[in-house]
C-alpha positions in Angstrom: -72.2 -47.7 8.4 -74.5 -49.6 6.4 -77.6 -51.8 8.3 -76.2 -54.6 7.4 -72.7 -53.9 8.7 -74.3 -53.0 12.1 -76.7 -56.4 12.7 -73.9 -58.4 13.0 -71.7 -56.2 15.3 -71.4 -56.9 18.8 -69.6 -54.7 21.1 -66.7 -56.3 23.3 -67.0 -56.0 27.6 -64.6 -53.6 28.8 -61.1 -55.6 30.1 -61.4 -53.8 34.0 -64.2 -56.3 34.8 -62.5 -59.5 34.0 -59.3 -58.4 35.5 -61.2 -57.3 38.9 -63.1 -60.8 38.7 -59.5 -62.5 38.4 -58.1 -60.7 41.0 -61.1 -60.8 43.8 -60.4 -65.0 43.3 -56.8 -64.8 43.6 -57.3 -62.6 46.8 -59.6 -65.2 48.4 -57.2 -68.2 47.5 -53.8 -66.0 48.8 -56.5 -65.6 52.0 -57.3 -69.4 52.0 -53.5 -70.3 51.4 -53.2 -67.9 54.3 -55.0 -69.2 56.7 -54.1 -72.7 56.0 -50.5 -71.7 56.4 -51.6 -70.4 60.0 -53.4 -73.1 61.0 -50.7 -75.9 60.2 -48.5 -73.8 61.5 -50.2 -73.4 64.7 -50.8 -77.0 65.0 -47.7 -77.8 64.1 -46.3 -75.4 67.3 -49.1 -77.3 69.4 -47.5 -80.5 68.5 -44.3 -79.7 69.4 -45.6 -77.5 72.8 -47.6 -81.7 73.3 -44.1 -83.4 72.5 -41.6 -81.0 74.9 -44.1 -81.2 77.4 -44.1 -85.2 76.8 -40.4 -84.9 76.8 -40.1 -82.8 80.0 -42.4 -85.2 82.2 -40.4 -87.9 80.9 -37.6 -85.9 81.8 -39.1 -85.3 85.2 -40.3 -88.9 85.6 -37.1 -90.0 85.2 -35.4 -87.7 87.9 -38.1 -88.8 90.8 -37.2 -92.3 89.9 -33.7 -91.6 89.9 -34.7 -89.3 93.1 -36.6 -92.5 94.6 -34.5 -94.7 93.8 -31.1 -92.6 95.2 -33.5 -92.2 98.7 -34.5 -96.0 98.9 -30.9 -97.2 98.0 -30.1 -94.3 100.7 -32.7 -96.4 103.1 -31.0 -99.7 102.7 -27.8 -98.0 103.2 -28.6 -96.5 106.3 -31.0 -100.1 107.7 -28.0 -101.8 106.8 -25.7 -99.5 108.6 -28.2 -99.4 111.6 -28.2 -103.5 111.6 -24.9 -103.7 111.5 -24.6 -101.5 114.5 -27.4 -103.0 116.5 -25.6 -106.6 115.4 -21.8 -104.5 116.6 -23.5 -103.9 120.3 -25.4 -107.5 120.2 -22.6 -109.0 120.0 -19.4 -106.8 120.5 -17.7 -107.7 116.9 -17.9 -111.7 117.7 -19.5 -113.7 114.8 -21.0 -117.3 116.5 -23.6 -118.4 115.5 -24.3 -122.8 115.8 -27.2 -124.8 115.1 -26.8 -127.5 118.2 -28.7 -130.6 119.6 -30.0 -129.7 122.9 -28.9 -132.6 126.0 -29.9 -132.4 129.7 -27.6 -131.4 132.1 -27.5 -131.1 135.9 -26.5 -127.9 136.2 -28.6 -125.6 138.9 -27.5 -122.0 137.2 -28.5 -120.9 133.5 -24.8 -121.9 132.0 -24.6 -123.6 128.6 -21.9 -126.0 127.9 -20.7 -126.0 124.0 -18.4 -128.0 122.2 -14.8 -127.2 121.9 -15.4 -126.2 118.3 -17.0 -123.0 119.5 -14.1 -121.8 121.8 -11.8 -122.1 118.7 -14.1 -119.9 116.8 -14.7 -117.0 119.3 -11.2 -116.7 121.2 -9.4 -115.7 118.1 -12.4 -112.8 117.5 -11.7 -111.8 121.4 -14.6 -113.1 123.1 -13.0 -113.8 125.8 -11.6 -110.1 126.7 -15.2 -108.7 126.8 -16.2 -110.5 130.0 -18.5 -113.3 131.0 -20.3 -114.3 127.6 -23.7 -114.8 126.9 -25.4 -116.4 124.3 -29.0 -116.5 123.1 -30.8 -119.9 122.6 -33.6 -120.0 120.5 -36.3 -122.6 118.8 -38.6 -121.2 116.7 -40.6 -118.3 118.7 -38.8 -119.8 121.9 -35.7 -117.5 123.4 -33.8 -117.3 126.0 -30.2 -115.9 127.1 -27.7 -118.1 129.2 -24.1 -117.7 130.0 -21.6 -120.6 129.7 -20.0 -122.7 131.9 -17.2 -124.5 129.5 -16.3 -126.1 126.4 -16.4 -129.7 127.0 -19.5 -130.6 125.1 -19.6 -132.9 122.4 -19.2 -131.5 118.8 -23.1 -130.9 117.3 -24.0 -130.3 120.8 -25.2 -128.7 123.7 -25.8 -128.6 127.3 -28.9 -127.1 128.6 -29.5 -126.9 132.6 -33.0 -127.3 133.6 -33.7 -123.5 134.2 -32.7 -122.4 130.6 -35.0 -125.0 129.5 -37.7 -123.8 131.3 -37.4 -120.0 130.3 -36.9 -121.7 126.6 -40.0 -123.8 126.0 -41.7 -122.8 128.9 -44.6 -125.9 130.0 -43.5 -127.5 126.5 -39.9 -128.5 127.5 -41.1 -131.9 126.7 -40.8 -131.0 123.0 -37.4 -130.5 123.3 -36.4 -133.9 123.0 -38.3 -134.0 119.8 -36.5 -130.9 118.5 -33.5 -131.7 116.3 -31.7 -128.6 116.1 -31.1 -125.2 118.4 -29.9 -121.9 117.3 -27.0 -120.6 119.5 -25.9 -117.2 119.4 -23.0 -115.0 120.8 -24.8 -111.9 122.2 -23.1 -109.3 124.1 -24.9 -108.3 126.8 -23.6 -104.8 128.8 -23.5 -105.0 132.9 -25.2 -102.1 134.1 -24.6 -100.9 137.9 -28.4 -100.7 139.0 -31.5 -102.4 137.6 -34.7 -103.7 137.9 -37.2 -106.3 137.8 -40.6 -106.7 138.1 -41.7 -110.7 138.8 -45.3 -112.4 139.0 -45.3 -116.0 140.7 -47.1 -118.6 139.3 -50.3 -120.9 140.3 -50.9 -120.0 143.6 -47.6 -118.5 144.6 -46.2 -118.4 147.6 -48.8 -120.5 149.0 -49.1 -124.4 150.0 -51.8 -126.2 151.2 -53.8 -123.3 151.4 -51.3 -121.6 153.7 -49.1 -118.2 152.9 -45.7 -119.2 152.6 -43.5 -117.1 154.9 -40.4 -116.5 152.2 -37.6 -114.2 152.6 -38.0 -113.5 148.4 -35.1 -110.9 148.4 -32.3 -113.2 150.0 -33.7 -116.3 148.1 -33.7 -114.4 144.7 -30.3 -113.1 145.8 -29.1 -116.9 146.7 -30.5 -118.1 143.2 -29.0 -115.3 141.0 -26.1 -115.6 142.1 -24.8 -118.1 139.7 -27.0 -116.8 137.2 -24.9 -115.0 134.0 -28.1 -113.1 132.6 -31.8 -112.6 133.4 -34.5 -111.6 130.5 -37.6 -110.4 130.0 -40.3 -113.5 129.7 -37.9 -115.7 131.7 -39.5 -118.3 133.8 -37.0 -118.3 137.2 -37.0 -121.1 139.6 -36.5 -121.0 142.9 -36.7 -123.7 146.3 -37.3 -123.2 149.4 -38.2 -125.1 152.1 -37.9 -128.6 149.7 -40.5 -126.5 147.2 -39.4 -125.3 143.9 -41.9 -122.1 143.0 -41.6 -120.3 139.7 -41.3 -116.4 139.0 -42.2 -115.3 135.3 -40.2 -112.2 134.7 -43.0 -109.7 133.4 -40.4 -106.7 133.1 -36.7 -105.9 133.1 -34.8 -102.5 132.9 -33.0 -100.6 131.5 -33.2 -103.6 128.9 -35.0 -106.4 127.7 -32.0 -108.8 129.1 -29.0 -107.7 131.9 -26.1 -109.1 133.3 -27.0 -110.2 137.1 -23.4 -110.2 137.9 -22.3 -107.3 140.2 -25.9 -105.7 139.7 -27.8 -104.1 142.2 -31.3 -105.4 141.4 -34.9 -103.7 142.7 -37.4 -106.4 142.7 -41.1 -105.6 142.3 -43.6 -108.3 142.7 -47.1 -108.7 141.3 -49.9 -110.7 142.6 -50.0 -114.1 141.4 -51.2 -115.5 138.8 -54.3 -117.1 140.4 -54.6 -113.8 142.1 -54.4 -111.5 138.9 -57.0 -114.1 137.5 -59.3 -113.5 140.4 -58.8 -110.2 139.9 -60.0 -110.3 136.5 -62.8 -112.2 137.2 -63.9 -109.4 139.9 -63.7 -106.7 136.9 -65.7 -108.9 134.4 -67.9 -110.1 136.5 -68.8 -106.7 137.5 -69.1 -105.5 133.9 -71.1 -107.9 133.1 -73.6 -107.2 135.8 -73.1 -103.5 134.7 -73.8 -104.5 130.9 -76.8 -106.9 132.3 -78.5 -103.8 134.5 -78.0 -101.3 131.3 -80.0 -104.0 128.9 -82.6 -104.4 131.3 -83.1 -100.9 131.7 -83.6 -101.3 128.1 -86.0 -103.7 127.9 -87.8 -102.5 130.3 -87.8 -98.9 128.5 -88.9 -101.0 125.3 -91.2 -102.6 126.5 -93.1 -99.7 128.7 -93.6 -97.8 125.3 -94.5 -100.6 123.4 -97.4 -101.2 126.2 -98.4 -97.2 125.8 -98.1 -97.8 121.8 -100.5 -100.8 122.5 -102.6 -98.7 124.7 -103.1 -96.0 122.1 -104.0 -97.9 119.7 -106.8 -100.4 121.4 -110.3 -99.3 119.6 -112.7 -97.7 122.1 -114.8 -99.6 124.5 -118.0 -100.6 123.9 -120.6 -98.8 125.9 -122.1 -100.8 128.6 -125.4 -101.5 127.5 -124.6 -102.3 124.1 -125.6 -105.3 122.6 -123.5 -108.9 121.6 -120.7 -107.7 124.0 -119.4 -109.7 126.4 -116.8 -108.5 129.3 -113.9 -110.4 129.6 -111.9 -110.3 133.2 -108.2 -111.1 133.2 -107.0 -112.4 136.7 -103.1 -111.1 136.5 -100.1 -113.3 138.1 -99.8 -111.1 141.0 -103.6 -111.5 142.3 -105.2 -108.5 140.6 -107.6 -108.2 137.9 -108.8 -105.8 135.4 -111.5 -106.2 132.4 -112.6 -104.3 129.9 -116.0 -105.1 127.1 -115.5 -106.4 123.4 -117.9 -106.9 120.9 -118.0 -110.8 120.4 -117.4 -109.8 116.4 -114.3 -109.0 117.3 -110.7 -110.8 116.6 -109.3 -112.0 119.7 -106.4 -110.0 119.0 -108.8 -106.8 120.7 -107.8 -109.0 123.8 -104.4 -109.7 123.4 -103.5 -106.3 122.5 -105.4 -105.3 125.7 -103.0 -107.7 127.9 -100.6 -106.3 126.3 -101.2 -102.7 127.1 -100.9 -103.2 130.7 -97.9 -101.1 132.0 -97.7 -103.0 135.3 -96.9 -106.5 133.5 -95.1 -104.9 129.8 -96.2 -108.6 128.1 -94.3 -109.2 124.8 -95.8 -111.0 122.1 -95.7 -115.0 123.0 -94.8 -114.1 126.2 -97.9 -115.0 127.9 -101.6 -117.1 127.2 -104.6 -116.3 128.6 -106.4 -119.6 130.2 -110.1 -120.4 130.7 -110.5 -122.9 133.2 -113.0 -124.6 135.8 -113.7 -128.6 136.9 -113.2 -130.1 133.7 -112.7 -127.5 131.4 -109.4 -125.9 130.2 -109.2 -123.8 127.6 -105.6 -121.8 126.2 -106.1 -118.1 124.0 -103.2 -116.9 122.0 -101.5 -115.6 119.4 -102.8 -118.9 117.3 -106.1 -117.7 118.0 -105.6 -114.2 117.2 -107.5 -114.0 114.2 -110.7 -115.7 115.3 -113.3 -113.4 116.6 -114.7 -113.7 120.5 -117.6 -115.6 119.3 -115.9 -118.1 117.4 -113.5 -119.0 120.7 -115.8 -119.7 122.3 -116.2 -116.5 124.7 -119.6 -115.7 124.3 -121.1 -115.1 127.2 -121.7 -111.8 129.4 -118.8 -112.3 131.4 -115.6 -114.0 130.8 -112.7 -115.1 133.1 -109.7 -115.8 131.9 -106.1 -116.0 133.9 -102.9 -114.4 132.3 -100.4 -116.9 132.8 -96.7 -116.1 132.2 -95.0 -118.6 129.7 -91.8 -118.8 127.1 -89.6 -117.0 128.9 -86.2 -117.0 128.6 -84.8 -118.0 131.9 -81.7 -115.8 132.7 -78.3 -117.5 132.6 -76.4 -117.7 136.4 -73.8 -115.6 136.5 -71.4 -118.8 137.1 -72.4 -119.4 133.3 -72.1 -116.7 132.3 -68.9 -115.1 130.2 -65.4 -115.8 130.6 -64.1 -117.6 133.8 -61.1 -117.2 135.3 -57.8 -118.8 133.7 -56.8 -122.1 134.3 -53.5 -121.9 136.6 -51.4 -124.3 138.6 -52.6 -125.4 142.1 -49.4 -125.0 144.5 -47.1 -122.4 142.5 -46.3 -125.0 139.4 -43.3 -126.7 141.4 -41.2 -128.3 138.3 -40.8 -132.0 139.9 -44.6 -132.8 139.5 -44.5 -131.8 135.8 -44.9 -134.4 133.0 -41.9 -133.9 130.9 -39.4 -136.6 129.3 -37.9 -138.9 131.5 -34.0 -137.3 130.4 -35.3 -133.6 131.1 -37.0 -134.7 134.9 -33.4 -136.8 136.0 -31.7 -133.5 135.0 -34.5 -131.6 136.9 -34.2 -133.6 140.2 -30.3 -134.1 140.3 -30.4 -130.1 140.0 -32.9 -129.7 142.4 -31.1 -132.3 145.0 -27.6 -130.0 144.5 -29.8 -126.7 145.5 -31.0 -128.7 147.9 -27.7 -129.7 149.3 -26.2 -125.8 149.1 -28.8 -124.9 151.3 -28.5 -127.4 153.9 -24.7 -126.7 154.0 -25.5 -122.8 153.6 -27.5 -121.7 156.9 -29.4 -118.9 156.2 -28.4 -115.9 158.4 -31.2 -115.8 160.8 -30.2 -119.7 161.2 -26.4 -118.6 161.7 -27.6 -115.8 164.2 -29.8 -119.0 166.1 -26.8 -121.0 166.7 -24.5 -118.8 167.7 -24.9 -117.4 171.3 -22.9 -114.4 171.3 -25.2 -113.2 168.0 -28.7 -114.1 169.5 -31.6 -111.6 169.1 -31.2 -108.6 171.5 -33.5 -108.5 174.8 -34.5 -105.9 176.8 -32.6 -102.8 177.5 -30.3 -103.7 175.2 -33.0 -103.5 172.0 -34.1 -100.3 173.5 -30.8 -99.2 173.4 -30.6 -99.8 169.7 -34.1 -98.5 168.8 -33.3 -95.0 170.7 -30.1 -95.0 168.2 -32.2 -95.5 164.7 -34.9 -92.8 166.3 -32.2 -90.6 167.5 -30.8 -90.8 163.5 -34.1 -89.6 162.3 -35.4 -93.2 161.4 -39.1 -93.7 161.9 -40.5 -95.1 164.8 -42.0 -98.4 162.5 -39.0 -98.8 160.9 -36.7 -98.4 163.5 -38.2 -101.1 165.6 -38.0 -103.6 162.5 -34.8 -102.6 162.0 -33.5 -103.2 165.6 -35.7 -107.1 166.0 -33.5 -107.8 162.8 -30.1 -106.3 162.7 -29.9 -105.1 166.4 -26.9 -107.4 167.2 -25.1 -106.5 164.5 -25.6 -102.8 164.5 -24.4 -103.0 168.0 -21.1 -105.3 166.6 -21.2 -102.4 164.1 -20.9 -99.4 166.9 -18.5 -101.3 169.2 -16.2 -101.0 166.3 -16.5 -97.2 165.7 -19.2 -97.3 162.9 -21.8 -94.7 164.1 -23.5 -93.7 161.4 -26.5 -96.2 161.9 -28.5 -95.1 159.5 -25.6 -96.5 156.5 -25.0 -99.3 158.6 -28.5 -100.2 158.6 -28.8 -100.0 155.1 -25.8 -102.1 154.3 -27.2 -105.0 156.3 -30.6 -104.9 154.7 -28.0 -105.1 151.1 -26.4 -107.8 152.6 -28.9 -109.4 154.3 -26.9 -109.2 157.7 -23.4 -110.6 157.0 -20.9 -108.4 159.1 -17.9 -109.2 157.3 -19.6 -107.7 153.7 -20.8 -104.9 156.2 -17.4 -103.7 157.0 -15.8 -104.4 154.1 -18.1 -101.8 152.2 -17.9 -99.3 155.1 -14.1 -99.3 154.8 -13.7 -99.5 151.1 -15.6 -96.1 151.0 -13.8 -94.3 153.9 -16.4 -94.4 156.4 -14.8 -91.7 159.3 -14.5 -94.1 162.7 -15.5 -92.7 165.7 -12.9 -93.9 168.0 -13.9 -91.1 170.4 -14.8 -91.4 174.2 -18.4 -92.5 174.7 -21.4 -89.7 174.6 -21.8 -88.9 178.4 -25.2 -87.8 177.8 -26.9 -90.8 175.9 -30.4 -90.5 174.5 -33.2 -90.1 177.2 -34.5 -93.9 177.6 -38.2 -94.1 178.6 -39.5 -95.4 182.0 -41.3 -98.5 181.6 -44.8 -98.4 182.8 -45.8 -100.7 185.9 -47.4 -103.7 184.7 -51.3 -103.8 185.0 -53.6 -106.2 186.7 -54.0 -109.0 184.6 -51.2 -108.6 182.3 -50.0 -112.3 181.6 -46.9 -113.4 182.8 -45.1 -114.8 179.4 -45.3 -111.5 177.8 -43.5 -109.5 181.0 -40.0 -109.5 178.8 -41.8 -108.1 175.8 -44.3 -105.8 177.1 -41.1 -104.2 179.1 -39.5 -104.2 176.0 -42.1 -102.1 174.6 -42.6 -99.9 177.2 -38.6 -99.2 176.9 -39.8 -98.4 173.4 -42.1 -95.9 173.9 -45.1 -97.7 173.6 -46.5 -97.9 177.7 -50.2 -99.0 177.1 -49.9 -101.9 178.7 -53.6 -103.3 177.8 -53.4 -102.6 174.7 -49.6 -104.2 174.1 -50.9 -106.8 176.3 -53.7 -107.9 173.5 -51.8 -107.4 170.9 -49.2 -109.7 171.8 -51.8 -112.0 172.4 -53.1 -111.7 168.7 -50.0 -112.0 166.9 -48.9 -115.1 169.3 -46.1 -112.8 171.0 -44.6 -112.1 167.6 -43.0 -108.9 169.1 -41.8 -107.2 165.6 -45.5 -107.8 164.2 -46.6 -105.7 167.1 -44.3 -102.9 167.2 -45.2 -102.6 163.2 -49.1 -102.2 164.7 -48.1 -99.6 167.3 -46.2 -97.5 164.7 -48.8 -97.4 162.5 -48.6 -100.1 160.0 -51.4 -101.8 158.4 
């Protein structure tokens, strides 16, 4: 080739490198494309994984609502199946239920009379069939139970004796003659066989005139209930005696919250009395707060003994004696003492007061005290306005100072009359309910009721009355009693209570063995339940098969004590007695003798004393 030819040749790259060059980015864009691929798709799988999951708790948020809401309609299902039972034993199936004007009546038992409108709505639901109705009056908070004695009432209204109004509004019964409208409910209430009840009397109690009414409560309550339909807890129960009506709060009732009092054997319990559950009270408070009283000033007293050592540990040292511009100060102490101690006169008079206060026989607080400087026509107070005024400023700047530590500031200690609660505020003479101040309408009905109870028991003698007047049922005497005692012992009734029971019932249980009735511990019993009435007596001993003993007479009858020969100086009005307690058992004659003439010759009091009572 020539030279020329070759300056203008230029030789071409071999193809390979451009192809590798093309292929090395076609490689790293497949890889790009790759991975871009893999990451959308993974976030594509992410975002559905997110929206199933959002689906499934949506899913699962809607089962525990449909789960919640199945239980609670389940709930109200069951409440209202439950209500609807409670309101099917309330009230036996009968509907009734009357908004009424309440009107005085005269009425001495707890029976409601309604208007005719309500017999025509609960005979056709059968009412009637389930027995003597009750129905439950309320105002407000207010309730009560009563029965019902007929349908004769006006329409819109009802009747409402004076006791029903008193377990009702209580002290307020005035308010019901301001009170429109009262609700009047059919409630059925079961009769149970045996119940109890647990009574507190108010005020007082069972006292008048400072005296202990002696009350037969068992055969009263019995009297009273006895035209009662229902009884119920937070009833307030009248009852007279002796020309006194007392009140008794029902505090408890069981098996329930209200019984039927018809053909009910009823236990009563009785509390103290108001008046004595508020002195009661009193005792425990007043001894916790002379408890709480001792334990503060045990306190204090701790306090203030280490704040005097606190004092005393921190008082500068004492000057030496023969130091100059000191002067010696000499505190005369309330209880004639004296101590002193040297201060430089440059120094506060708080060096002095902190010294007072470091005594451990007087434990001074701050205030509680000033230190006086006194002679013929000088008088002179130190304290804590002082404190910051050195010795010399004061005016205690001589070589010796006397001062007297008087007491001051104080806090005088309350009595313990004022001091916390007192006792509650309850009637004088057991609340009787004609000296209340009620509405003119609701005291007529009161009285009139009170007169008819009043009436009933003047016509009704009580059974020791019936026993009193009646000379073939007077008390047994003598051997006779004896007779009877050795019986109730001989039955394995204790001595204490066989001598109460044969004072009480020993006429009757005689009556009761002269007609073949020997078991004299059941007859005993049955006079106690029926408070001595013969007839009742025999009645129940028959009805339940009670074997007669129509046999001949026991030839050997129980061994019978020999009296013991009267001492010198027994008295002659107790001879009958003290021979009816030696036929008893009882021969101490001196002893018998004063006994008797403690308890006023109240024979049962003493034969309770012999055997042991309290």
């Amino acid at each position: 080739l020539k030279s020329s030819q070759l300056i203008g040749f230029a030789p071409r790259p071999p193809s390979c490198c451009a192809m590798d060059f093309d292929l090395g980015r076609a490689s790293s864009r497949a890889k790009r494309e790759q991975q871009q691929r893999r990451e959308a798709a993974r976030k594509k799988l992410a975002e559905e994984k997110a929206k199933q999951a959002r689906l499934d708790q949506a899913a699962r948020d809607i089962a525990d609502r449909a789960e919640a809401l199945a239980a609670e309609k389940a709930a109200d299902e069951d409440r209202a199946r439950q209500h609807a039972l409670e309101v099917e034993r309330r009230t036996g199936g009968v509907s009734f239920t009357a908004s009424l004007r309440p009107v005085p009546t005269t009425r001495a038992d707890d029976k409601l009379i309604l208007p005719p409108s309500a017999l025509a709505s609960l005979e056709p639901q059968g009412a009637l069939d389930l027995g003597p109705m009750a129905f439950t009056v309320q105002i407000g908070e207010y309730q009560t139970n009563a029965g019902v004695a007929e349908f004769t009432a006006e329409e819109g209204v009802v009747g409402i004796p004076p006791k029903v109004a008193l377990s009702l509004m209580k002290d307020n019964r005035s308010e019901l003659s301001s009170i429109g409208q009262v609700a009047v409910s059919f409630v059925r209430i079961d009769r149970c066989p045996k119940a109890s009840a647990t009574f507190q009397p108010r005020g007082k109690g069972f006292h008048r005139d400072g005296d202990v009414v002696n009350i037969d409560l068992k055969a009263v309550l019995e009297r009273t209930l006895t035209t009662h339909t229902c009884l119920s807890r937070g009833d307030w129960l009248p009852i007279r005696h002796d020309g006194v009506t007392y009140e008794l709060k029902v505090v408890e009732i069981t098996p329930e919250a209200a019984i039927m009092v018809v053909n009910t054997d009823l236990e009563i319990t009785l509390m103290p009395s108001e008046a004595a559950e508020a002195e009661r009270v009193a005792k425990e408070e007043a001894v916790k707060r002379q408890y709480e009283k001792a334990v503060a000033a045990a306190q204090a007293q701790a306090a203030a003994a280490e704040r005097c050592r606190q004092k005393g540990e921190m008082l500068a040292p004492e000057p030496s004696e023969g130091e100059p511009n000191v002067v010696r100060v000499l505190l005369r102490l309330p209880g004639g003492t004296s101590v002193s101690r040297r201060f430089r006169r440059a120094g506060n008079l708080q060096l002095v007061l902190d010294f007072a206060e470091s005594l451990q026989e007087l434990c001074l607080s701050e205030g509680s005290y000033v230190l006086v400087q006194s002679w013929p026509g000088h008088r002179a107070e130190f304290d804590q306005t002082l404190a910051s005024k050195t010795l010399q400023d004061v005016g205690l700047s001589g070589r010796q100072e006397a001062l007297h530590l008087q007491r001051r500031g104080e806090e005088t200690e309350e009595t313990e009359a004022d001091d916390g609660p007192q006792p509650m505020d309850v009637d004088s003479e057991g609340a009787p309910l004609d000296d209340r101040t009620v509405s003119s309408e609701w005291t007529r009905a009161d009285r009139e009721a009170t007169a008819q109870v009043d009436q009933l028991l003047a016509a009704q003698p009580s059974p020791e009355e019936a026993l009193a007047g009646n000379p073939e049922m007077e008390r047994l005497r003598g051997q006779d009693l004896v007779e009877v005692f050795n019986l109730l012992r001989g039955s394995g009734v204790p001595p204490q209570q066989a001598a109460g029971l044969s004072q009480k019932w020993g006429v009757q249980l005689r009556e009761l063995g002269g007609m073949g009735f020997t078991d004299w511990v059941r007859n005993a019993e049955l006079l106690q339940k029926y408070q001595g009435r013969l007839v009742r007596v025999v009645n129940a001993l028959s009805e339940a098969g009670v074997d007669v003993d129509m046999g001949v007479e026991d030839p050997s009858p129980p061994p019978q004590p020999v009296p013991a020969a009267t001492e010198q100086g027994a008295k002659p009005k107790f001879d009958d007695k003290l021979a009816e307690l030696a036929g008893m058992g009882f021969t101490d004659t001196q002893r018998n003798t004063a006994l008797l003439e403690k308890y006023q010759g109240r024979l049962e009091r003493v034969v309770n004393i012999l055997c042991g009572a309290d």
